[in-house]
C-alpha positions as CSV (number, residue, x, y, z in Angstrom):
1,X,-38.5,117.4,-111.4
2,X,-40.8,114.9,-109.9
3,X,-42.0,113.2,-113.0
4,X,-39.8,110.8,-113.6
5,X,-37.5,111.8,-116.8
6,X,-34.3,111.8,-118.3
7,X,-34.4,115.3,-118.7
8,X,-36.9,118.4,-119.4
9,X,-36.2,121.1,-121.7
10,X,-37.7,124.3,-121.6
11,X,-37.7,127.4,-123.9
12,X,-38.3,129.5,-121.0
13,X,-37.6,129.6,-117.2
14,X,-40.0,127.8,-115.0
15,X,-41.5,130.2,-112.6
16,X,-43.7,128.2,-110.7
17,X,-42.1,124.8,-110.7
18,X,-45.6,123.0,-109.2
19,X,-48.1,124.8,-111.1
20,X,-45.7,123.9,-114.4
21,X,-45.8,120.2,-113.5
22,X,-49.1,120.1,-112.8
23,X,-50.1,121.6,-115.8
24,X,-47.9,119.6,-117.9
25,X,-49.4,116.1,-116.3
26,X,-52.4,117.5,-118.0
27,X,-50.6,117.9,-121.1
28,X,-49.0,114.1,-121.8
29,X,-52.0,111.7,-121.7
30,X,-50.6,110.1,-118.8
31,X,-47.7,108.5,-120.6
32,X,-44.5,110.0,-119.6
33,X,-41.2,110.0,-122.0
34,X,-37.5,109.7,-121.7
35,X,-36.9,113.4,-122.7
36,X,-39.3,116.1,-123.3
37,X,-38.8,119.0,-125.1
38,X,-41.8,122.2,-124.0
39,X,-42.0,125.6,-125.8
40,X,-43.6,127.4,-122.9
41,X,-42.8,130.7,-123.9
42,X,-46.7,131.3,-124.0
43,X,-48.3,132.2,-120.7
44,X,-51.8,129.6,-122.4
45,X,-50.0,126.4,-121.2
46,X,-52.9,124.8,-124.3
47,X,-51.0,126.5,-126.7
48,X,-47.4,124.6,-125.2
49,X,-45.6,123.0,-127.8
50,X,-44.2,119.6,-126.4
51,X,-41.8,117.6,-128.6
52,X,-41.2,114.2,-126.6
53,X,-38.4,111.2,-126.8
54,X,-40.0,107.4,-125.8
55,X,-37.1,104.9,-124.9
56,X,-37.3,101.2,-124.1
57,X,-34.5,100.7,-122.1
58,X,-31.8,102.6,-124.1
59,X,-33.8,102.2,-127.8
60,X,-35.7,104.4,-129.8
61,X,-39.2,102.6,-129.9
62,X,-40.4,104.8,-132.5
63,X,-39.3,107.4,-135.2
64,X,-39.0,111.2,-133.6
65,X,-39.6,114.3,-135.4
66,X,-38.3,117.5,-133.9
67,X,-39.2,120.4,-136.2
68,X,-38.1,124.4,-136.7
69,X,-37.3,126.7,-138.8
70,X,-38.5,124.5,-141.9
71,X,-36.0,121.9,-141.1
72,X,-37.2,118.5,-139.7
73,X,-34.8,116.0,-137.7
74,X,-35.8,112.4,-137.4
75,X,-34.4,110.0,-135.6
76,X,-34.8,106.6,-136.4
77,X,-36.6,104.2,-134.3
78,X,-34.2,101.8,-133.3
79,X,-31.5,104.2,-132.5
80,X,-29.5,104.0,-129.5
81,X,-28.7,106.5,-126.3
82,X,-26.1,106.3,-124.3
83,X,-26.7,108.2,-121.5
84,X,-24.3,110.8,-120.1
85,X,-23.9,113.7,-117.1
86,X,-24.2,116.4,-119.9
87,X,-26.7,114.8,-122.4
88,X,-25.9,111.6,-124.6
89,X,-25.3,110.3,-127.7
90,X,-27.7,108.7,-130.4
91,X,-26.2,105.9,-132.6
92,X,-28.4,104.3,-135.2
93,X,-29.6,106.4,-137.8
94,X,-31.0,110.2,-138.6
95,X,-32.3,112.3,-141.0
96,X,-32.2,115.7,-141.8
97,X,-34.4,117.7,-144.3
98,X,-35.9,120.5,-145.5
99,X,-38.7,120.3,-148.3
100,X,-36.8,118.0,-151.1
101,X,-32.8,118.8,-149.4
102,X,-32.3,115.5,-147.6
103,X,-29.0,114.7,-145.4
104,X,-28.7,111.2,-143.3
105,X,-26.3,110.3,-140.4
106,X,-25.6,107.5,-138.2
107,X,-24.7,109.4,-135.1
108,X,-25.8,112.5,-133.2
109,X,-25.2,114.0,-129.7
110,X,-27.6,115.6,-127.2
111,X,-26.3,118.1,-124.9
112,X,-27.7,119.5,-121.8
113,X,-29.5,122.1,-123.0
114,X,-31.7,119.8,-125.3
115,X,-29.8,120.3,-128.6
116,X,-28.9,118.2,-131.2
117,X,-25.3,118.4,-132.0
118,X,-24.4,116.2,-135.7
119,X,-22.1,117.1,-138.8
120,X,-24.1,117.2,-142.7
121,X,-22.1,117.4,-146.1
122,X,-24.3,119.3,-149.0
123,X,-24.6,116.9,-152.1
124,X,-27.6,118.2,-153.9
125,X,-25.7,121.0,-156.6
126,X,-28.5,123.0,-155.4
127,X,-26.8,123.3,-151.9
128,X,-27.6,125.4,-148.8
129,X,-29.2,129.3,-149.4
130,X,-28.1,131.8,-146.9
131,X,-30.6,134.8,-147.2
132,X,-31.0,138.7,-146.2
133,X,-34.0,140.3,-145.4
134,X,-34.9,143.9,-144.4
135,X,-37.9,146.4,-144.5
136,X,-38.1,149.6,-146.4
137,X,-41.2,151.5,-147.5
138,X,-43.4,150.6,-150.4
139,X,-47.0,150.8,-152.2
140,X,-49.1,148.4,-151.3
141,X,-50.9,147.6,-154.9
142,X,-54.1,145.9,-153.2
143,X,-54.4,147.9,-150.4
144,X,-53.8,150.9,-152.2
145,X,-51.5,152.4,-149.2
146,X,-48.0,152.7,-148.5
147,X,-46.6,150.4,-145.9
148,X,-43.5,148.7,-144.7
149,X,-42.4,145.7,-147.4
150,X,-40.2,143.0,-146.7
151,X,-36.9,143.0,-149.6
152,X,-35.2,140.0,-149.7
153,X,-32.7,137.8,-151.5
154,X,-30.0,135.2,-151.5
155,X,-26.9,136.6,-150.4
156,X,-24.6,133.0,-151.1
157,X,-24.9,129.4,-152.1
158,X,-22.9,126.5,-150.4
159,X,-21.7,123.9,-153.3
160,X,-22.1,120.7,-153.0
161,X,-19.1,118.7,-150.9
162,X,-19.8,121.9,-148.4
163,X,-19.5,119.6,-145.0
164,X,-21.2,121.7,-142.0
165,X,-21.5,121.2,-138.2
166,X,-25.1,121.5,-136.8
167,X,-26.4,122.4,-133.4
168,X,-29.9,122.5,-133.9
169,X,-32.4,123.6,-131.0
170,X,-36.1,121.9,-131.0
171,X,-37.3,125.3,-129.2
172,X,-35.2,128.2,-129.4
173,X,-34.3,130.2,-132.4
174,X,-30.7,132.1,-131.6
175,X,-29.2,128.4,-130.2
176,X,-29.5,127.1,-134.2
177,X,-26.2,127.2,-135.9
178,X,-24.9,125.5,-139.2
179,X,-21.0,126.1,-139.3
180,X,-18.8,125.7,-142.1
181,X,-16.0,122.8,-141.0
182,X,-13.2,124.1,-144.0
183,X,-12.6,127.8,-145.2
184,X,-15.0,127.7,-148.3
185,X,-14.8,130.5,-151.6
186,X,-18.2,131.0,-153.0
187,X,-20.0,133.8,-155.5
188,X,-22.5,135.7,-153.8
189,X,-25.3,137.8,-155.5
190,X,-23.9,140.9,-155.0
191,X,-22.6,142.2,-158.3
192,X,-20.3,144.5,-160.3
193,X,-21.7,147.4,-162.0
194,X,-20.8,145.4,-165.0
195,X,-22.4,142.2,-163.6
196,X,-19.9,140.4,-161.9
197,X,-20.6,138.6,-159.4
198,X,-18.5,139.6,-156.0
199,X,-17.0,136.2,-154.5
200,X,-16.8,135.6,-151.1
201,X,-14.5,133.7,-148.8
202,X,-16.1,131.9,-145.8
203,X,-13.5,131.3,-143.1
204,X,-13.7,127.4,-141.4
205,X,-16.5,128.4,-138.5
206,X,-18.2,130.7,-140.5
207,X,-21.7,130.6,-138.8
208,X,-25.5,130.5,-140.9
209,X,-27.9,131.5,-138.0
210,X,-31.5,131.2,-138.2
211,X,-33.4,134.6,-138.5
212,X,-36.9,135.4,-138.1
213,X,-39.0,135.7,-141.0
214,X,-42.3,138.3,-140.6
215,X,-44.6,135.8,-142.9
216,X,-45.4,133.3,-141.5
217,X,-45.6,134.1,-138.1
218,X,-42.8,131.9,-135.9
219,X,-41.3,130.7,-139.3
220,X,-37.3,131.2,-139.8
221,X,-34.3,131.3,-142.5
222,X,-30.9,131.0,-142.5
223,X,-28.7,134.2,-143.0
224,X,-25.0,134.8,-142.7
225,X,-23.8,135.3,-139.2
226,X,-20.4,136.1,-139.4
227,X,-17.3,137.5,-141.0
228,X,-16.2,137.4,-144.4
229,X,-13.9,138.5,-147.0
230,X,-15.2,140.1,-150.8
231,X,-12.7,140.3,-153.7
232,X,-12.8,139.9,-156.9
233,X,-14.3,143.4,-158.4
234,X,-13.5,147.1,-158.1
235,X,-17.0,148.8,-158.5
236,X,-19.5,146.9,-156.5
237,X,-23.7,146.9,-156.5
238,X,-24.9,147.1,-152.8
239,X,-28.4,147.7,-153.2
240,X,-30.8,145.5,-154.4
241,X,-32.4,148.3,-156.7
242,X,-29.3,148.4,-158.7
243,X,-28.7,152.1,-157.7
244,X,-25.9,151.8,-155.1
245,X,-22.5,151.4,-155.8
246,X,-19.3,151.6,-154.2
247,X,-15.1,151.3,-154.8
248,X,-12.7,148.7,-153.3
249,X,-9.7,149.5,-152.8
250,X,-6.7,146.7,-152.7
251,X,-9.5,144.4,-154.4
252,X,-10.5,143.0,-151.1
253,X,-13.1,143.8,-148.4
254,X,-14.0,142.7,-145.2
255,X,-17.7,142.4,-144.7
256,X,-19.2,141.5,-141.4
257,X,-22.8,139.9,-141.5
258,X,-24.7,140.5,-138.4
259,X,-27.0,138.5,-136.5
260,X,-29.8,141.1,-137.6
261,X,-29.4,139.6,-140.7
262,X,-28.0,142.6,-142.8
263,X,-24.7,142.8,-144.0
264,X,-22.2,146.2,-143.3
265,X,-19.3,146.8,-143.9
266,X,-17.0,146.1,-141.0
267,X,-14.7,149.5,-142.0
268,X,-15.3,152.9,-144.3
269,X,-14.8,152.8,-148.0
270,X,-14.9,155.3,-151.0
């Protein structure tokens, strides 16, 4: 594209190939990288995010944060690229964290779209939350007013040993996916009327997406994304008021968790 890279990743198609250059010249202190990485979803080229990769010949000269979502990957100066047609492949060292959950690697891909492509295994007891959000009407206590409040809670918790394959995207939301590598049984919060709690088997490829959260602006969690199986109870609590219940026949149910980060059932039941 004229400026002398690897590679440039955008979050949006370039309309105006010259006037996107020129503006991005602007943008890099006249240092160029390796590999760039632009959020130009905003039309205020100023407010561009630009995430960039420095190589000296095929090292790392420096450590590289690429942050989203409230997950940070690092990877280590030092590392190694081997350049391919469709991306390349880091070897040397990474890390990848959010707040105190820590996971390190030695080796992670880069495809052509600008993701990172690597494999984690949970070791912390606390493990991975997958949440679900939605809005329903409430009173506003300080604002004395009824408006729309967020409900949310943790719908399942992977164990530790869960191992997970990870694309993660620098810039785009919907191309983030952890998937489970084994078929995993785990309890979720949803409960029995007498306080069981319904367990849940996650089938190997089970997909945690990352979802938009509405405070703060931009910021993200993981929900379920896919389909799973409850057992366990007869008489289960669907709502999280503690009013809703329902039957399950044969013990098992299918559940289907959408990537609007609810979860429905995936067929009727009485």
């Amino acid at each position: 594209m004229g400026l002398l890279l690897d590679r440039i990743f955008t979050s949006s198609p370039i309309q105006d190939e010259s006037g996107f250059l020129e503006r991005l010249q602007g943008l890099l202190n006249g240092r160029t990288p390796d590999y760039l990485w632009v959020d130009n979803r905003s039309s205020q080229y100023r407010c561009w995010r630009i995430q960039k990769l420095y190589l000296t010949g095929e090292r790392l000269e420096r450590d590289t944060a690429f942050s989203y979502g409230g997950w940070t990957l690092v990877v280590h100066k030092g590392s190694r690229i081997h350049r391919q047609e469709n991306g390349g492949r880091l070897q040397g060292g990474f890390s990848f964290r959010k707040e105190e959950k820590l996971f390190s690697g030695v080796s992670l891909s880069l495809d052509e779209r600008g993701r990172f492509l690597f494999e984690i295994t949970i070791l912390d007891e606390e493990g991975i939350s997958a949440e679900i959000r939605y809005f329903t009407r409430g009173w506003d206590t300080f604002l004395r007013r009824w408006g729309d409040v967020e409900v949310r809670g943790e719908v399942f918790k992977l164990p530790s040993g869960a191992a997970l394959r990870v694309c993660f995207s620098p810039l785009v939301q919907e191309e983030t996916i952890f998937q489970l590598q084994e078929t995993l049984e785990v309890k979720s919060s949803f409960t029995s009327v007498y306080g069981d709690a319904l367990s849940l088997q996650l089938p190997a490829g089970f997909p945690l997406v990352f979802q938009r959260a509405s405070e703060p602006e931009g910021r993200c969690y993981l929900a379920p994304g896919g389909r799973a199986y409850g057992y366990g109870v007869k008489k289960l609590e669907l709502g999280m008021s503690g009013t809703e219940y329902v039957g399950m026949s044969g013990g098992s149910l299918p559940l289907l968790c959408t990537w609007a980060a609810c979860m429905v059932w995936d067929r009727a039941v009485g």
